[in-house]
ZALOKE-861871 format. One record per residue (C-alpha): residue number from 1; residue in one letter; x, y, z. Coordinates in steps of 0.5 Angstrom, whole numbers, plus 2048, in hexadecimal, padded with zeros to 3 digits. Example, Ala and Ser with C-alpha at 12.3 -4.5 7.8 and 13.67 -1.06 7.14 Angstrom:
{rec 1,"a",{819,7F7,810}}
{rec 2,"s",{81B,7FE,80E}}
// end
This chain:
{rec 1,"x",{800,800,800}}
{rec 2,"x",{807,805,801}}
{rec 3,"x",{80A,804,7FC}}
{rec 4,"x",{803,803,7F7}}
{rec 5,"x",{804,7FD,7F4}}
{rec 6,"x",{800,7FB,7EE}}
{rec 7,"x",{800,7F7,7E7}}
{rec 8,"x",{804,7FD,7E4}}
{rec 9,"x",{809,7FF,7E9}}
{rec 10,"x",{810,7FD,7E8}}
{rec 11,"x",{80F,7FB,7EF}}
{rec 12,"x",{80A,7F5,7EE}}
{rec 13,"x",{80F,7F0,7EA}}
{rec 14,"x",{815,7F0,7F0}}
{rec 15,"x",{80F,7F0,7F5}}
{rec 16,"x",{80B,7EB,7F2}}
{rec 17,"x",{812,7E6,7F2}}
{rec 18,"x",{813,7E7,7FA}}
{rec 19,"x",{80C,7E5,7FB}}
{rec 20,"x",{80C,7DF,7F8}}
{rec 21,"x",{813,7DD,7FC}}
{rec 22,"x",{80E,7DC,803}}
{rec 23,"x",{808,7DA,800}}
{rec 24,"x",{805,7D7,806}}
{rec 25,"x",{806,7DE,80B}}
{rec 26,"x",{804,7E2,804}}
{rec 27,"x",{7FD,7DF,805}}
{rec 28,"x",{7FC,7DF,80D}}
{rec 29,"x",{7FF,7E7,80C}}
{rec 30,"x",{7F9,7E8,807}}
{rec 31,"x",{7F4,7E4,80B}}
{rec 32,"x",{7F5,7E9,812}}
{rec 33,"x",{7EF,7EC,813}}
{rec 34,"x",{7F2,7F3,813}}
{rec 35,"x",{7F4,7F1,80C}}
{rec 36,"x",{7EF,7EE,809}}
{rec 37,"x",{7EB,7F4,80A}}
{rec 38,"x",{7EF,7F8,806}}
{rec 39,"x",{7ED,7FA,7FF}}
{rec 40,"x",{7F5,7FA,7FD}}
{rec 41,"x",{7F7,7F4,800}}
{rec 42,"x",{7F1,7F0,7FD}}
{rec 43,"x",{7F1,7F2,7F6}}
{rec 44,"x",{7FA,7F0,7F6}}
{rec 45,"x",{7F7,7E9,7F9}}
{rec 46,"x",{7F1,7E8,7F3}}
{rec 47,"x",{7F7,7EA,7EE}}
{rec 48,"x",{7FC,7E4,7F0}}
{rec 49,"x",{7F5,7DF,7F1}}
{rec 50,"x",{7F4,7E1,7E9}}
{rec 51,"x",{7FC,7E1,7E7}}
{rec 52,"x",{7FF,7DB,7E3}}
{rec 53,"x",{805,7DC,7E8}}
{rec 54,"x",{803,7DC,7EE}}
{rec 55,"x",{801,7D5,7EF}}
{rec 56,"x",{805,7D4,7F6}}
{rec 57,"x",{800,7DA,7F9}}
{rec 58,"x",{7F9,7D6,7F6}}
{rec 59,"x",{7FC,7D0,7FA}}
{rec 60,"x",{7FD,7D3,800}}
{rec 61,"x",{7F6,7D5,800}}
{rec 62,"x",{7F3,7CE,7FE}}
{rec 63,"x",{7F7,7CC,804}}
{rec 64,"x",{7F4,7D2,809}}
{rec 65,"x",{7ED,7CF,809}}
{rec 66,"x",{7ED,7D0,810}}
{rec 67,"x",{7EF,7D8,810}}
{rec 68,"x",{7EA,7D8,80C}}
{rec 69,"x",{7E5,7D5,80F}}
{rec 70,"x",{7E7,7D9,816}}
{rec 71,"x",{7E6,7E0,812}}
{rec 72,"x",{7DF,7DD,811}}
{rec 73,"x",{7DD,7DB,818}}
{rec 74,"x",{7DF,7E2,81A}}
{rec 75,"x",{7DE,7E6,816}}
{rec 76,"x",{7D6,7E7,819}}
{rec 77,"x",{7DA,7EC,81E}}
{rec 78,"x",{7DC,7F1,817}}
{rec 79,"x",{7D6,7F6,816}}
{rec 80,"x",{7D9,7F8,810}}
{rec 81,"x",{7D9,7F1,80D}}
{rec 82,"x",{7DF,7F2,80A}}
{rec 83,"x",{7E3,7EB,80C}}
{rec 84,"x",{7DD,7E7,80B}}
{rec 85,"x",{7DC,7EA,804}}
{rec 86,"x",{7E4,7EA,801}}
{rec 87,"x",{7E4,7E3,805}}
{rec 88,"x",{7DE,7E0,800}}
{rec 89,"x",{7E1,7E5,7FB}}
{rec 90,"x",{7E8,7E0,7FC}}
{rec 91,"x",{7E5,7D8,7FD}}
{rec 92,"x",{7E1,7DA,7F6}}
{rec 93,"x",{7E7,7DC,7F3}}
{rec 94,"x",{7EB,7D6,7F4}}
{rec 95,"x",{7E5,7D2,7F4}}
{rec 96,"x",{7E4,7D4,7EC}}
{rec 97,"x",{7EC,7D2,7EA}}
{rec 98,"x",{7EB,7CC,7ED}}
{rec 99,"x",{7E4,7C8,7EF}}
{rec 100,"x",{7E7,7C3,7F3}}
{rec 101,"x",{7E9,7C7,7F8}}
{rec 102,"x",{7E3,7C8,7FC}}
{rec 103,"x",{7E1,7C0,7FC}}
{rec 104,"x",{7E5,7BE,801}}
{rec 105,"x",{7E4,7C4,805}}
{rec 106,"x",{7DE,7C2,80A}}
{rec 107,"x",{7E0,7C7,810}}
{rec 108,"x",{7E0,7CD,80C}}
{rec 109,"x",{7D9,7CB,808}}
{rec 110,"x",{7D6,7CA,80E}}
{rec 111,"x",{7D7,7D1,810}}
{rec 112,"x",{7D5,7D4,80A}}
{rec 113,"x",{7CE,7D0,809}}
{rec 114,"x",{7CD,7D2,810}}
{rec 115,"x",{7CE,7D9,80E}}
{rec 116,"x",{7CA,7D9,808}}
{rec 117,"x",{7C5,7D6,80C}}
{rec 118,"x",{7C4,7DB,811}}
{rec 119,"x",{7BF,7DF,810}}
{rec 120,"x",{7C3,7E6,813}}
{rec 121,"x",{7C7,7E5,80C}}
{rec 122,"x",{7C1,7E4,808}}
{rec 123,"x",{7BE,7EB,80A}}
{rec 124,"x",{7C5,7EE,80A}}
{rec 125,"x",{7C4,7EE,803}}
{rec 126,"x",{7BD,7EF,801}}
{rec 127,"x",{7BE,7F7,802}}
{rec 128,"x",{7C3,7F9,7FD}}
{rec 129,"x",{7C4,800,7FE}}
{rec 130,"x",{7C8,7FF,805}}
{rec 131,"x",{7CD,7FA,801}}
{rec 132,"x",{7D4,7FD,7FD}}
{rec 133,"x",{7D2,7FB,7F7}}
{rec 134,"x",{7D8,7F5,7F6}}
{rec 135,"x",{7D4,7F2,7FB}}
{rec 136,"x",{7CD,7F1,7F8}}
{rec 137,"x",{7D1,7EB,7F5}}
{rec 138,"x",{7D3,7E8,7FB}}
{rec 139,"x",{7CD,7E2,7FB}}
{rec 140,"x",{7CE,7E1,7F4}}
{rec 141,"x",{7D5,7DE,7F5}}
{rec 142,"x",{7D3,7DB,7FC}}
{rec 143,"x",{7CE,7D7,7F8}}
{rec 144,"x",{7D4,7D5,7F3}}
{rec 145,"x",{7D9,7D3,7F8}}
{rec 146,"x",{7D2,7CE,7FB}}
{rec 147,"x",{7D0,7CB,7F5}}
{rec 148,"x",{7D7,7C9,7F3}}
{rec 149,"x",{7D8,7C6,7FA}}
{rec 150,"x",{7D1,7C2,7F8}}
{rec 151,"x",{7D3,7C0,7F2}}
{rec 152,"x",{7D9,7BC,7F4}}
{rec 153,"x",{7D4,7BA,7FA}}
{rec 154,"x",{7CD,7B8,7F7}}
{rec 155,"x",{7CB,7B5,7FE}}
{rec 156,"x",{7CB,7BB,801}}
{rec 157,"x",{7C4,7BC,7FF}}
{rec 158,"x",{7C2,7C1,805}}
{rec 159,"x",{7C7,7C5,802}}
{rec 160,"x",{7C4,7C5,7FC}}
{rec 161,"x",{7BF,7C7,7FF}}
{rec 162,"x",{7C2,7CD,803}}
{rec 163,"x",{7C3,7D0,7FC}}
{rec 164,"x",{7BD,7D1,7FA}}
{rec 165,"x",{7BC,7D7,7FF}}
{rec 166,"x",{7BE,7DB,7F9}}
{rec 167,"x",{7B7,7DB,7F6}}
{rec 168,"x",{7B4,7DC,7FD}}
{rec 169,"x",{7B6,7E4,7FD}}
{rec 170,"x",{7B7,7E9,7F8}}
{rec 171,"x",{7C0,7EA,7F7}}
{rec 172,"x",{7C2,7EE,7F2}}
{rec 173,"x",{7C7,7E9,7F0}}
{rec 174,"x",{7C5,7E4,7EA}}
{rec 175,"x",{7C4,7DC,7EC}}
{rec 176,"x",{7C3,7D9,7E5}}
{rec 177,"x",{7C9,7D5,7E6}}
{rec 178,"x",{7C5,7D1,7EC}}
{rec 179,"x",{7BF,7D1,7E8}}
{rec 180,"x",{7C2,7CE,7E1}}
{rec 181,"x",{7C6,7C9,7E6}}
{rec 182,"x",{7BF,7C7,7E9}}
{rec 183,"x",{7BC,7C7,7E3}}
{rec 184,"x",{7C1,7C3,7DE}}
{rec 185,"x",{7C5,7BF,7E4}}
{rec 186,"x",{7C1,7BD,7EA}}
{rec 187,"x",{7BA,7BC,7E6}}
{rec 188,"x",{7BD,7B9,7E0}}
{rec 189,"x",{7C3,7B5,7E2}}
{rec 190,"x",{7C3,7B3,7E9}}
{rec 191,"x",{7C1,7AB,7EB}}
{rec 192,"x",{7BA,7AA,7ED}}
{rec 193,"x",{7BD,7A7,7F4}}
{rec 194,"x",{7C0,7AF,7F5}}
{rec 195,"x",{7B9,7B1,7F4}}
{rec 196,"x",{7B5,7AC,7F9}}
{rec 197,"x",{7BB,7AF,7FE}}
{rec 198,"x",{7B9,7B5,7FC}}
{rec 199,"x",{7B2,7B5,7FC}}
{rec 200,"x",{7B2,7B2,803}}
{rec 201,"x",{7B6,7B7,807}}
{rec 202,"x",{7B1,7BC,804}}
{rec 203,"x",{7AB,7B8,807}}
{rec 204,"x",{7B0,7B9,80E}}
{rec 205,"x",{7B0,7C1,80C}}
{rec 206,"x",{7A9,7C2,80A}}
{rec 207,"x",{7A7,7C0,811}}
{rec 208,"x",{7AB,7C4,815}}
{rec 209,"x",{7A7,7CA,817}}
{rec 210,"x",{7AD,7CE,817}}
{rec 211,"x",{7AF,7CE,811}}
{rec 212,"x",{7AC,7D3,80D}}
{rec 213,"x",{7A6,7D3,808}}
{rec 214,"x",{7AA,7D6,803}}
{rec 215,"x",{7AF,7D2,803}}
{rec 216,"x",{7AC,7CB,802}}
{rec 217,"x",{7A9,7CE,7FD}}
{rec 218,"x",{7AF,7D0,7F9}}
{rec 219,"x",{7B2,7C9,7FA}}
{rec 220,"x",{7AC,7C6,7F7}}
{rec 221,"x",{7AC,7CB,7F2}}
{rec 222,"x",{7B3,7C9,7F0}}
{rec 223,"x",{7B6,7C3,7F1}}
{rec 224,"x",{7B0,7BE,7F3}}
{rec 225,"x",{7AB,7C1,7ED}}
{rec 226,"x",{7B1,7C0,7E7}}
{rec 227,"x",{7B3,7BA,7EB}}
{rec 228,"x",{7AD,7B6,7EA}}
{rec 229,"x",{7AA,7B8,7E3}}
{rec 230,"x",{7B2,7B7,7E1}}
{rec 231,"x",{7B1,7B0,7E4}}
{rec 232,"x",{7AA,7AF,7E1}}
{rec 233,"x",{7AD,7B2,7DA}}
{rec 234,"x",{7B3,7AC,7D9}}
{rec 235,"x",{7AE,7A6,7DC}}
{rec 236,"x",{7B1,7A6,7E3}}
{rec 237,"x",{7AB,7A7,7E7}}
{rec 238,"x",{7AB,7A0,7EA}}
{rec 239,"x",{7B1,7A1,7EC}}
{rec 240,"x",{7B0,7A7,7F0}}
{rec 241,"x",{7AA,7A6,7F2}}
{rec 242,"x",{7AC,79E,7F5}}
{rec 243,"x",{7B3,79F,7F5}}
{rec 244,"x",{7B7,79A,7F2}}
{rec 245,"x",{7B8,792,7F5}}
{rec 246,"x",{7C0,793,7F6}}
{rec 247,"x",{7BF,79A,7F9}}
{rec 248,"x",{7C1,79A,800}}
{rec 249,"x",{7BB,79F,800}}
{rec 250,"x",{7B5,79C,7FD}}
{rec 251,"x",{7B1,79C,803}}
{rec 252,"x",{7AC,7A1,802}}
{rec 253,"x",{7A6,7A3,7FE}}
{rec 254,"x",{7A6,7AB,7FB}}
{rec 255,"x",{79F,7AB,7F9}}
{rec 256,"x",{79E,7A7,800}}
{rec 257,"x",{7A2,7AD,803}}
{rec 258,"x",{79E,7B2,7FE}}
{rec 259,"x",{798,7B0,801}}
{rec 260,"x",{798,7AE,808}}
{rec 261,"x",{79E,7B4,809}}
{rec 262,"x",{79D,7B9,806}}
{rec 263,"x",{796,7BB,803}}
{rec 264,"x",{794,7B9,80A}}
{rec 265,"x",{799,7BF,80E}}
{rec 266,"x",{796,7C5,810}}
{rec 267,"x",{79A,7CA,80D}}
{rec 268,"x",{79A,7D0,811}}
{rec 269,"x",{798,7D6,80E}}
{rec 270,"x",{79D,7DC,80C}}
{rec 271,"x",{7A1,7DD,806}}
{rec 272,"x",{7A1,7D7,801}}
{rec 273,"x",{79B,7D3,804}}
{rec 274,"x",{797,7D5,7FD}}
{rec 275,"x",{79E,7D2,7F9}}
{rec 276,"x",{79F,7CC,7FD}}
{rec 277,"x",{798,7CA,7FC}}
{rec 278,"x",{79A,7CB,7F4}}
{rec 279,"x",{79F,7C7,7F4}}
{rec 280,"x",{79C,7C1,7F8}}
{rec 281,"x",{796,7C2,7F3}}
{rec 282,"x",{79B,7C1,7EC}}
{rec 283,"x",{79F,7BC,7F0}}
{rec 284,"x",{798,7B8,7F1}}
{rec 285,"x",{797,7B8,7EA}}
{rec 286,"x",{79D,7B5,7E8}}
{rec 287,"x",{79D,7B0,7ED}}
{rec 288,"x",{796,7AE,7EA}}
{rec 289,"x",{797,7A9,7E7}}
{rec 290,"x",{79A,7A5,7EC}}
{rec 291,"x",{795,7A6,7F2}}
{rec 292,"x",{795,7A0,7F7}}
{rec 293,"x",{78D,79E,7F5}}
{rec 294,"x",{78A,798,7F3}}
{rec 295,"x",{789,798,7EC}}
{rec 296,"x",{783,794,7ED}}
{rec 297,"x",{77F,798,7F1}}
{rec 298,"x",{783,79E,7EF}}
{rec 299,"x",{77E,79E,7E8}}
{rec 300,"x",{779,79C,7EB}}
{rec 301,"x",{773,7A1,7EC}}
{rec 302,"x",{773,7A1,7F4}}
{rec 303,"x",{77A,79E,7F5}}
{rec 304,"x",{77E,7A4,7F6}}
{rec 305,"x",{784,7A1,7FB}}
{rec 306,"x",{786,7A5,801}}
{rec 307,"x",{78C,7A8,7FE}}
{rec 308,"x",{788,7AA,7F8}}
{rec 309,"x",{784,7AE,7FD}}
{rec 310,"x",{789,7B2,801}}
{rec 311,"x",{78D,7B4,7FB}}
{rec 312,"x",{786,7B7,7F8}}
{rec 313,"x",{785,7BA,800}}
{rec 314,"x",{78B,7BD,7FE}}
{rec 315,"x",{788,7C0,7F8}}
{rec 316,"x",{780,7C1,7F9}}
{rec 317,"x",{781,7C8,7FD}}
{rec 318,"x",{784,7CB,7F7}}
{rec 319,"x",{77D,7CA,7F4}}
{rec 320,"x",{77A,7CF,7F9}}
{rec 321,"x",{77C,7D6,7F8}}
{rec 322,"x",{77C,7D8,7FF}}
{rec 323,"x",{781,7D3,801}}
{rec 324,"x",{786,7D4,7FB}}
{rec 325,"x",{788,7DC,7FA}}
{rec 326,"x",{78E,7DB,7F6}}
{rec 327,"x",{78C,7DA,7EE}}
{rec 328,"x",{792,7D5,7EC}}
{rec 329,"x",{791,7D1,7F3}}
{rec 330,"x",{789,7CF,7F1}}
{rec 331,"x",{78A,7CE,7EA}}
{rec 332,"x",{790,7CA,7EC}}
{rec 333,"x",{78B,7C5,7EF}}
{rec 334,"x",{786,7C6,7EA}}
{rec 335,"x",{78C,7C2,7E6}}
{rec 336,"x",{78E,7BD,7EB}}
{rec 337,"x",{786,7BB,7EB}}
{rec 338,"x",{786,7BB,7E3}}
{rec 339,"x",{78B,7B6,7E4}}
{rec 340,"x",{788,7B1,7E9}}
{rec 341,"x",{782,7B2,7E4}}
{rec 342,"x",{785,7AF,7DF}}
{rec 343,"x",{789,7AA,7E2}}
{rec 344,"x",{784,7A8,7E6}}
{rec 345,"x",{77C,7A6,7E7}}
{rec 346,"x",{77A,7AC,7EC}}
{rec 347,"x",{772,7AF,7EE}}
{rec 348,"x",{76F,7B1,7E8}}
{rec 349,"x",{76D,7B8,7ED}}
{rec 350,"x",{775,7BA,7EE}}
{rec 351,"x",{776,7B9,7E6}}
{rec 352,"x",{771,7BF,7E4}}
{rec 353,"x",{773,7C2,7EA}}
{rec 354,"x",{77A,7C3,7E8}}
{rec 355,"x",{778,7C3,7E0}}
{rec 356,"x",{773,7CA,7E0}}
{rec 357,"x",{778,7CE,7E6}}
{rec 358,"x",{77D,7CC,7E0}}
{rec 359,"x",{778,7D0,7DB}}
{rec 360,"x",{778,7D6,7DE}}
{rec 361,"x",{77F,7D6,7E0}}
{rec 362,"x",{781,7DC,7DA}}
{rec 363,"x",{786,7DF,7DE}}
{rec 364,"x",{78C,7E1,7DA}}
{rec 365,"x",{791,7DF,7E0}}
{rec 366,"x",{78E,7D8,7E1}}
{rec 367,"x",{78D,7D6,7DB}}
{rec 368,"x",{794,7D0,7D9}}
{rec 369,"x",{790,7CD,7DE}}
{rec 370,"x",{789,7CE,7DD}}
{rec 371,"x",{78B,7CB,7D6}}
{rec 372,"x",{78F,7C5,7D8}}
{rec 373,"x",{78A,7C3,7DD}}
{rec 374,"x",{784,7C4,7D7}}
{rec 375,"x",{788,7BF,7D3}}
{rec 376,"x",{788,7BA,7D8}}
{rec 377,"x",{781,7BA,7DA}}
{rec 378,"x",{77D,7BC,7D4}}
{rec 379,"x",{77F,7B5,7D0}}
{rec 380,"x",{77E,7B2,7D7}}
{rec 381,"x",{777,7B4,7D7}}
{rec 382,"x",{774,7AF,7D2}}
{rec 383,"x",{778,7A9,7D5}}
{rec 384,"x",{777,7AB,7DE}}
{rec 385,"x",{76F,7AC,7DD}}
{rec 386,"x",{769,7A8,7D8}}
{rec 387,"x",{766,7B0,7D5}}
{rec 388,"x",{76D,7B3,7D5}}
{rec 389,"x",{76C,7B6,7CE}}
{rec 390,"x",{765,7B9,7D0}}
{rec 391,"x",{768,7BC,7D7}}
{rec 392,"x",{76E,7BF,7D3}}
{rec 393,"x",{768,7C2,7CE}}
{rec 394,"x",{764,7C4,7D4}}
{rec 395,"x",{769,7C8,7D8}}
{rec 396,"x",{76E,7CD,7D3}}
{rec 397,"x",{767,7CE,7D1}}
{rec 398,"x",{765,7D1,7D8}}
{rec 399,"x",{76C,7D4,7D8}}
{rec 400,"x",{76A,7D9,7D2}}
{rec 401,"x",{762,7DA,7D5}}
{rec 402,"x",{765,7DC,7DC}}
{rec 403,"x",{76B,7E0,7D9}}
{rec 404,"x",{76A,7E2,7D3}}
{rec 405,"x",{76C,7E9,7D4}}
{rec 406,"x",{773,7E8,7D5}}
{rec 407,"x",{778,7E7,7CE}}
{rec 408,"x",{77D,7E3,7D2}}
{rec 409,"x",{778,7DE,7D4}}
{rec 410,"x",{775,7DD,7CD}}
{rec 411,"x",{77D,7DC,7CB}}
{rec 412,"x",{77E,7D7,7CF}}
{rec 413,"x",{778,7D3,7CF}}
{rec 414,"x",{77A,7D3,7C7}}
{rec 415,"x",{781,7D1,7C8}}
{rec 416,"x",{77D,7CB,7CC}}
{rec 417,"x",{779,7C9,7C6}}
{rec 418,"x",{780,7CB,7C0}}
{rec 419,"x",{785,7C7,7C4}}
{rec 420,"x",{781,7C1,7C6}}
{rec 421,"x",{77D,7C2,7BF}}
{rec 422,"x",{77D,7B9,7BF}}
{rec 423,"x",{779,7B8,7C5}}
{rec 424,"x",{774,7BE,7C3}}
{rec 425,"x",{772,7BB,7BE}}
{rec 426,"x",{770,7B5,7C0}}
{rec 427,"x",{76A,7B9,7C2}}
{rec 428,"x",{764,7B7,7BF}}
{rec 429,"x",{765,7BC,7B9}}
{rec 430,"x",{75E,7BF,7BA}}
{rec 431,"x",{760,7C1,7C1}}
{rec 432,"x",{767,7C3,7BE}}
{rec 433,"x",{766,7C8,7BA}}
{rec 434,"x",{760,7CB,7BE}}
{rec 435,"x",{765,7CB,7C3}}
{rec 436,"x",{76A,7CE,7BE}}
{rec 437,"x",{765,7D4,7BB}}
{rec 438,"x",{764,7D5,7C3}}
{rec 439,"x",{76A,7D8,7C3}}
{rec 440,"x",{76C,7DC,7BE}}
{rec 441,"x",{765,7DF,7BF}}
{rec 442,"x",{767,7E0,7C6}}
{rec 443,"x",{76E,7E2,7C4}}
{rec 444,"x",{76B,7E8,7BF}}
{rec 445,"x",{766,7EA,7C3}}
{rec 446,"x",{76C,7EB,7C7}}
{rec 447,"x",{771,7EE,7C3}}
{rec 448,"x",{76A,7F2,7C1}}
{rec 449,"x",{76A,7F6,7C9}}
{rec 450,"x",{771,7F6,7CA}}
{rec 451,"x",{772,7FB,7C1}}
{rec 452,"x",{76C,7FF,7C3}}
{rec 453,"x",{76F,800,7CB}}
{rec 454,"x",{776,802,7C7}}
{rec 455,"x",{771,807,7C3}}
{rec 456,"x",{76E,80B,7C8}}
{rec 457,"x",{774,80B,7CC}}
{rec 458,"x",{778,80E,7C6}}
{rec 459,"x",{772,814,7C5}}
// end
């Protein structure tokens, strides 16, 4: 600092060279606490880690994980959190030279996982404008030095878990590396058996009160929602759902647990509840297929089995629009309840019920899935009920009489009849076309009102 060394110095040669002689006291002189904190000797210490020459120096930083990991443990005592962010700042560095580094370095992660986890640090960063702007991509580089612990040990499932903080809150920093790892890694290449560990270990999360809402949410989100529709995609859900036979973690049933662990766990009400009951709703309609039923009674007209009830218990408080607030989370039953109707025989009462609260569902940030479950309950209304055809007929006409007066619904009623076009007309033609010159009077009639509205409001 004295002498004011820098690349272009002519001093910064010879001092370079009498550094690398001591590389080893050079690095524990750099790590003092004092030093560290000093803008000057930190940038010198990045530009030996990034010079070709200074090998030695990068050597003797690897071998001083326990430096590193005692800056961390105290630098909760710095206020400026100065140290803690150089320190951060210099683990990454290494780290990005050379990913093998950190794997076997378990005292260190702990004490990083556990300030990643605090909820003090994850609060630190949601006020930006009382941070130095260097410091805005301190999480960021936490995360990196994580995942690339976890990388090289991919049983650490709660660690894992831990990084899925970053989408709880709101960083300025960018986390699109965590989502494409998640994405293409962890849903697309890793073993069914690690995902079985992994959905259990969320089963112990979910029913800890402690944890937030939020952040079960995430975890469903992220991991357990990608890993199994990933599964279902490449033919692997036996395997995940039973475990394989030479697995020593074959026992255990994830649509069991799905049924009798989660849908039955009272969430408690905050932040999160209405996403926690998005997910389990999707993850219903994935596991579907593969509930625990008697098939024999399952379509049967009176045999719903224990196990098909509580899923559709689960489900039933999204038909009453007192007990489901949140549009995506009632429709999301809708969707689950459309598809136990087309996978199994269920009271005729229930699947008109679901098929015209689908009708008058015309909302524009519903509507993906509205029309998902349209496409599973309208071919099944014929196959679940004797009069299914005259019953469709009968209820889109109800739906133009009662709500005429609204485009977005005559739009959507049409997009019923365009879409499934093959089930329509197999309609008694007579009442097909009656039904279809009904509509398009009504639509004109419509159109009409709303020209006639414009008029007198442009004069």
């Amino acid at each position: 600092k004295s002498l004011q060394v820098s690349i272009l110095s002519p001093f910064h040669t010879p001092l370079l060279g009498c550094l690398l002689k001591y590389p080893t006291q050079i690095v524990q002189l750099f790590l003092q606490d004092n030093h560290i904190k000093e803008p000057n000797w930190v940038k010198y210490l990045h530009m030996m880690i990034a010079n070709e020459k200074c090998q030695t120096i990068r050597d003797a930083l690897q071998a001083s994980g326990r430096r590193l990991n005692e800056l961390i443990t105290t630098s909760h005592s710095d206020p400026t959190k100065v140290i803690e962010y150089e320190t951060i700042r210099i683990i990454n560095s290494i780290v990005r030279l050379d990913k093998k580094w950190i794997h076997n370095q378990t005292d260190l992660i702990i004490s990083l996982s556990e300030l990643w986890a605090s909820e003090h640090y994850q609060e630190h960063f949601l006020n930006p404008g009382y941070l130095e702007f260097s410091h805005w991509n301190e999480p960021k580089m936490l995360a990196k030095v994580l995942l690339q612990y976890f990388i090289h040990n991919p049983n650490q499932v709660d660690l894992l878990f831990h990084l899925i903080r970053a989408f709880c809150h709101r960083f300025i920093c960018d986390f699109q590396f965590l989502r494409t790892y998640l994405e293409e890694t962890v849903a697309k290449t890793f073993s069914p058996n690690w995902k079985r560990i992994a959905f259990f270990r969320f089963v112990e999360i979910f029913q800890d009160n402690n944890m937030s809402n939020l952040f079960k949410s995430k975890i469903l989100q992220y991991i357990i929602l990608p890993s199994v529709s990933a599964s279902y995609e490449n033919n692997e859900q036996q395997a995940l759902i039973h475990g394989a036979p030479e697995s020593s973690n074959s026992t255990g049933n994830i649509v069991t647990s799905y049924i009798y662990q989660l849908i039955v766990h009272e969430v408690p009400p905050g932040i999160g509840e209405d996403s926690i009951r998005i997910h389990l709703l999707q993850l219903g309609c994935m596991l579907v297929d593969d509930f625990p039923v008697n098939k024999e009674s399952a379509f049967s007209p009176d045999g719903l089995c224990e196990n098909l009830k509580r899923v559709m218990s689960y489900a039933w408080p999204c038909l009453l629009e007192k007990s489901c607030v949140d549009p995506t989370a009632r429709y999301s039953g809708h969707l689950l309840l459309s598809y136990i109707v087309a996978s199994y025989h269920v009271n005729s009462r229930i699947i008109l019920q679901v098929f015209h609260e689908l009708l008058k569902a015309y909302h524009v940030e519903v509507r993906i899935v509205v029309r998902q479950a349209l496409d599973l309950i309208t071919p099944a209304l014929s196959i679940r009920m004797n009069n299914g055809n005259k019953l469709l007929c009968q209820c889109t006409k109800k739906i133009i009489v009662e709500e005429a007066h609204l485009m977005q619904q005559l739009f959507h009623v049409l997009h019923l009849v365009v879409r499934h076009y093959n089930v329509i007309f197999n309609i008694n033609f007579r009442i097909f076309f009656l039904y279809i010159n009904f509509l398009v009077l009504k639509m004109h009639k419509t159109l009409y009102v709303y020209n006639v509205y414009n008029i007198i409001y442009y004069f």
